[in-house]
N, C-alpha and C positions, 0 to 999 in steps of 0.2 A: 331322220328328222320326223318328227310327228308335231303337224299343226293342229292348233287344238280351237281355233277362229280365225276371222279374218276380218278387219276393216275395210272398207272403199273407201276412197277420198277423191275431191271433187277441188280443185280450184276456180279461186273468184277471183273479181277483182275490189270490191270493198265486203272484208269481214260482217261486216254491222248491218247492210244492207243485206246480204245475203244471209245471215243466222236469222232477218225475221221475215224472209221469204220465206226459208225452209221450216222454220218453227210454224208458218202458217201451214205450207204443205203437210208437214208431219202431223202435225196438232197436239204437240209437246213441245215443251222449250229444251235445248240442248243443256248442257253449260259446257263452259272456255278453261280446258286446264292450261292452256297460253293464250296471250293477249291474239295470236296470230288466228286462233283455233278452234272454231267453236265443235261440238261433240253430239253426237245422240246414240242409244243405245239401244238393243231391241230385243224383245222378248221372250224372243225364239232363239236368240243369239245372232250373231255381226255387230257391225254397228257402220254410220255413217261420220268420216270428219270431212267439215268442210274448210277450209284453211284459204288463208290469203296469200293471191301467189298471180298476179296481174297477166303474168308471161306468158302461164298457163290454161288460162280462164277460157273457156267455150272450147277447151278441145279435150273435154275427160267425159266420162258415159261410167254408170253404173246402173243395176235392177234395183228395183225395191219391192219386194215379195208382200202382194196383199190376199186377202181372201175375199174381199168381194170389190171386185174391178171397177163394177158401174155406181159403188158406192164411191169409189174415189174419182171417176169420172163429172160426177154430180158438184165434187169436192173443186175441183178444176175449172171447169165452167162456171161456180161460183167468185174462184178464184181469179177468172177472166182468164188464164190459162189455154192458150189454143189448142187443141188435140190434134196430134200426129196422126202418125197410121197406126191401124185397129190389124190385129191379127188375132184368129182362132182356127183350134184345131183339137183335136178332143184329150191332149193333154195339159195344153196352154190356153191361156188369151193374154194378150198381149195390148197395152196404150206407148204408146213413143211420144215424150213432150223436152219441151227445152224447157233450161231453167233463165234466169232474166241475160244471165251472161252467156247463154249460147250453150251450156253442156247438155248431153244426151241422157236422159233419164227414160229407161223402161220400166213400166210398172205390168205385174204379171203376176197372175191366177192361176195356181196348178188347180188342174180340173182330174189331171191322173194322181189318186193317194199314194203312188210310191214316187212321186216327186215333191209332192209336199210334205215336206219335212219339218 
């Protein structure tokens, strides 16, 4: 088998509500190939679906690979967004935040070029 990408997926508990948290976070708008599903896609390649799924909401975790951390830090405290824990190490930095329904978001800075891909 040869994987050629991969999505994460995140359950919420209202679609609508969370496509314009995350569109604030991302600072793109997704779009919904189903009414259940909203989509974003990224540049580098992955991508994030966030999907409606009430059962499962506040117990999923994905990263989201930035390059500059304290810029999205800035992004989050404008956001009102409360900051988790901070990790660094001379290959990573690391933020930990929740999204409004409780899931686990890390966002993380490779600082070593053969991890940033």
């Amino acid at each position: 088998m040869s994987i050629d990408n991969a999505l994460a997926s995140v359950a919420v508990k209202d679609i609508d509500k969370a496509a314009a948290w995350y569109t604030e976070l991302l600072g793109s708008s997704g779009h919904r190939p189903m009414p259940e599903v909203e989509e974003w896609m990224f540049p580098r390649g992955g991508g994030l679906q966030v999907y409606q799924g009430a059962e499962r909401a506040g117990n999923c975790s994905f990263t989201l690979a930035v390059s500059d951390i304290e810029a999205v830090a800035q992004k989050l405290a404008a956001m009102g967004v409360p900051p988790g824990a901070r990790t660094s190490n001379e290959r990573v930095k690391t933020l930990m935040i929740k999204d409004p329904d409780g899931n686990s978001i890390a966002i993380a800075e490779a600082l070593d070029p053969a991890i940033a891909r």
